[in-house]
Each structure stands twice: as C-alpha cells, then as structure tokens.
C-alpha positions in Angstrom: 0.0 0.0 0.0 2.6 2.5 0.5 4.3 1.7 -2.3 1.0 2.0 -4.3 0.7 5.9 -2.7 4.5 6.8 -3.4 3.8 5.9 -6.9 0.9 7.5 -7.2 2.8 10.8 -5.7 5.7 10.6 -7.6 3.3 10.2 -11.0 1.4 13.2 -9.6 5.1 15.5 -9.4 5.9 14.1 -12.9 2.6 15.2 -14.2 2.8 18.3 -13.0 6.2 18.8 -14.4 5.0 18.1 -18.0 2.4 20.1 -18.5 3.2 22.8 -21.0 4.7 26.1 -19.8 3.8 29.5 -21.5 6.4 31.9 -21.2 5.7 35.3 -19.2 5.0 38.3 -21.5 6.5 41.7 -20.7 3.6 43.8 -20.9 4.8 48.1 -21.1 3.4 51.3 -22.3 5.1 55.1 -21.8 5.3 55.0 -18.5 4.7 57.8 -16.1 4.1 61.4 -18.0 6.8 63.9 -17.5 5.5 66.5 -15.2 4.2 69.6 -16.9 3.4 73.0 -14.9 -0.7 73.7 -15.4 -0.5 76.8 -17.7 -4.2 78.1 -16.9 -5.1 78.3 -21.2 -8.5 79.9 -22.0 -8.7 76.9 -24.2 -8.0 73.2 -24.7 -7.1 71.6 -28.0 -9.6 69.4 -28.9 -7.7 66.3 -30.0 -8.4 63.4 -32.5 -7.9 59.7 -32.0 -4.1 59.1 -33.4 -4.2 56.9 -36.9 -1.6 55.0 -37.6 -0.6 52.5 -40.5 -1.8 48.8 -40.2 1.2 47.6 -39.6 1.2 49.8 -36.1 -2.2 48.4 -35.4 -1.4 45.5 -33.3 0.1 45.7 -29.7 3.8 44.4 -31.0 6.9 45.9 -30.3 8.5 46.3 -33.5 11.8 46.2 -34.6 13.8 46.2 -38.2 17.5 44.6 -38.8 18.4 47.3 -41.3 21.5 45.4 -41.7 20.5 42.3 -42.9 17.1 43.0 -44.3 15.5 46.5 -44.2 12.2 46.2 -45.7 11.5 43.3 -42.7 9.3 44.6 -39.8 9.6 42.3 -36.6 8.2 41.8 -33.8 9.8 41.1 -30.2 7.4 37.8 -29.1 7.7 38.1 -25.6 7.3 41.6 -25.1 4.6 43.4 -26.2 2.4 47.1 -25.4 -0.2 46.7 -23.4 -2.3 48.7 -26.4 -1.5 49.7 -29.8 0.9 52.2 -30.2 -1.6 55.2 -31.2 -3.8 54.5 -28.4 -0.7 54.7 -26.2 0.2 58.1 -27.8 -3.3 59.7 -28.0 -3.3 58.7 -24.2 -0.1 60.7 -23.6 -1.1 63.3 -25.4 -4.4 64.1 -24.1 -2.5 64.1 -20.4 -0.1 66.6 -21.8 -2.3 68.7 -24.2 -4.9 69.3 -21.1 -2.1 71.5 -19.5 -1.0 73.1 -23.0 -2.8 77.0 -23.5 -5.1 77.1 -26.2 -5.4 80.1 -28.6 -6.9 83.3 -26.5 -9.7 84.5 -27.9 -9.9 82.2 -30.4 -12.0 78.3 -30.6 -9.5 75.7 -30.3 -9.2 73.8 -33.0 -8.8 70.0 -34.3 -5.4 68.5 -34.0 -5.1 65.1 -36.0 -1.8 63.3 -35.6 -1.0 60.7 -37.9 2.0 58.1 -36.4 4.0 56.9 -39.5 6.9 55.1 -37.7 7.1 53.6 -34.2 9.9 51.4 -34.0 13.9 50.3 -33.1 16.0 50.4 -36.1 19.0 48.2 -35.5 22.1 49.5 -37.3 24.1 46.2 -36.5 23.1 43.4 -34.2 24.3 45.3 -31.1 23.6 49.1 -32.0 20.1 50.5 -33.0 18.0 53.0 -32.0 14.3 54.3 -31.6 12.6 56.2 -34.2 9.3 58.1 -33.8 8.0 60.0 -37.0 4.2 61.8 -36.6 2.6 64.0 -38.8 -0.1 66.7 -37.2 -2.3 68.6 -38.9 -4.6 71.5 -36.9 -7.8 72.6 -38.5 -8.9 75.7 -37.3 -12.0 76.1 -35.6 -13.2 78.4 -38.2 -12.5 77.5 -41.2 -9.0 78.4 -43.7 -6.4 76.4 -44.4 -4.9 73.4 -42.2 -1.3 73.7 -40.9 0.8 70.7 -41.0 3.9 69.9 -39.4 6.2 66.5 -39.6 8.7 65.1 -37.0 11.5 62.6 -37.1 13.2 62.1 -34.0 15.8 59.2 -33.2 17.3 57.9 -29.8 20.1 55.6 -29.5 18.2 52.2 -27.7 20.2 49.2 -25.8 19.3 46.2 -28.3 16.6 44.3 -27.1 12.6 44.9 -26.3 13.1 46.8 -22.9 15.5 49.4 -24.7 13.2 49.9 -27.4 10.4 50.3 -24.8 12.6 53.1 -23.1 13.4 54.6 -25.9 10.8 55.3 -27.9 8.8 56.4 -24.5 11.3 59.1 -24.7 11.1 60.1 -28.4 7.7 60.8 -27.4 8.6 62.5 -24.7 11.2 64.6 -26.3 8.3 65.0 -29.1 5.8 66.4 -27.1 7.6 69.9 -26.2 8.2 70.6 -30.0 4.7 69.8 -30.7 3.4 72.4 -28.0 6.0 75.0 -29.5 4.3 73.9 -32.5 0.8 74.8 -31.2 1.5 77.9 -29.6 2.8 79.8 -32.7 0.1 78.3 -34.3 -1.9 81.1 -32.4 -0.2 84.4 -34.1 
C-alpha cells in the first residue's frame, strides 16, 4: 500500500512537471508622464484619436534589422504594449495637451496626428535606436487652411525589447515639447 501511494505521488510530481509552460509576457506602455506646470489656457485643443498604419495596429513591439534585411518589420514575441501604439500616444497626449494653453480669444481647434513610424531600427546586431515619425495637422476652428507639421526624432536604444520600450517612451517625450511649441505659434 505504501508503495501504491509513493507511486501515485511521484506520477502526480511528474505530471505536473509536464504540462506545458507559457512563457511570461512583458507587458509596457510610456510609462509615467513627464511633469508639466498647469498653464491656466482659455482653451483646450480638442484632439483626434491618433491613426496610424496597419502595420502599427497591433500591440507588438516592432523592430527592423536594417542590416540584414530593411524592408522586414519584426516583432519582439515576448514583449509586447499593453495597447497599440496610437492608443498609447493619444493617451499621452491628451494628459499633456490638457495643461498646453489654447489660442486666447480664439476656438480651439482640431489637432489630428498621424504616427507613421514607431519602432527600433538596428544599425548592427548590437547598435540601434528608436525612431518616432508623426505627422499633425490642426484645423482651425473656423475654417481656412490646415497647418501641417512632420517630426522625425531618433534615440540611441540598448538592443533588445526593454531598450526599445525606453526609448521610444522618450522620443515621445522629447516630441511632445516641440509639438506644443508647434501649437503655440500656431496662435499668431
């Protein structure tokens, strides 16, 4: 009998031992916003969901050997956002933009942005780096021609998914100053 019972425990340990194992997923997004001092606008921007290409549709952090094969978009299996990279940044920038002044004396207008490129770009298989490209276009509020405005802006990124994440959180963030610059002169 106890030899029936140590079987039947060790059989139980084995059992438990084979069953398949799913590997942990990193799950990230920006992280905390940089802290921005409340600049008491008359008026908010009103802000459009961000678009971005199919390719930036799904939650994968993607990556390119532009060494070996350029036209190749990867992405990291183990690591991915924990949304799509234009929810991410219309999140980010509807915390920043609520602190940005709008246009006194004037309706705010509609600010569409448009992310074209959110990935690491690996120069080598142990240097690459983060690139962000956007595109915003503001529509007055009452009528007359749109203003547009483009942005490329690279960081150097430790190869793998966590420098990637790191970087291109900072793209953004280094982004998101130039796009309130941006704003504000759209006012004059």
């Amino acid at each position: 009998m106890r030899l029936a019972l140590t079987l039947l425990a060790a059989l139980a340990l084995n059992a438990c031992s084979l069953a398949p194992t799913t590997p942990a997923r990193a799950v990230y997004d920006l992280g905390p916003a940089p802290a921005t001092a409340a600049t008491g606008g008359t008026l908010a921007w009103r802000l459009a969901d961000v678009t971005a290409p199919p390719w930036l549709g799904g939650e994968g952090i993607a990556y390119r050997l532009s060494f070996q094969q350029a036209q190749r978009l990867e992405h990291y299996r183990d690591s991915v956002w924990a949304a799509a990279p234009a929810a991410l940044l219309t999140q980010r920038l509807r915390e920043q933009l609520a602190a940005a002044p709008g246009c006194a004396g004037k309706q705010a207008g509609l600010l569409a942005i448009n992310l074209g490129e959110f990935e690491q770009v690996f120069t080598s298989a142990t240097s690459s780096l983060a690139v962000l490209r956007v595109q915003a276009t503001l529509w007055p509020a009452g009528g007359g021609a749109a203003l547009q405005q483009h942005w490329r802006i690279e960081r150097p990124a430790a190869p793998d998914a966590t420098g990637a994440v790191r970087a291109l959180a900072q793209t953004v963030d280094d982004w998101l100053p130039q796009l309130a610059t941006w704003l504000a002169a759209s006012c004059r």
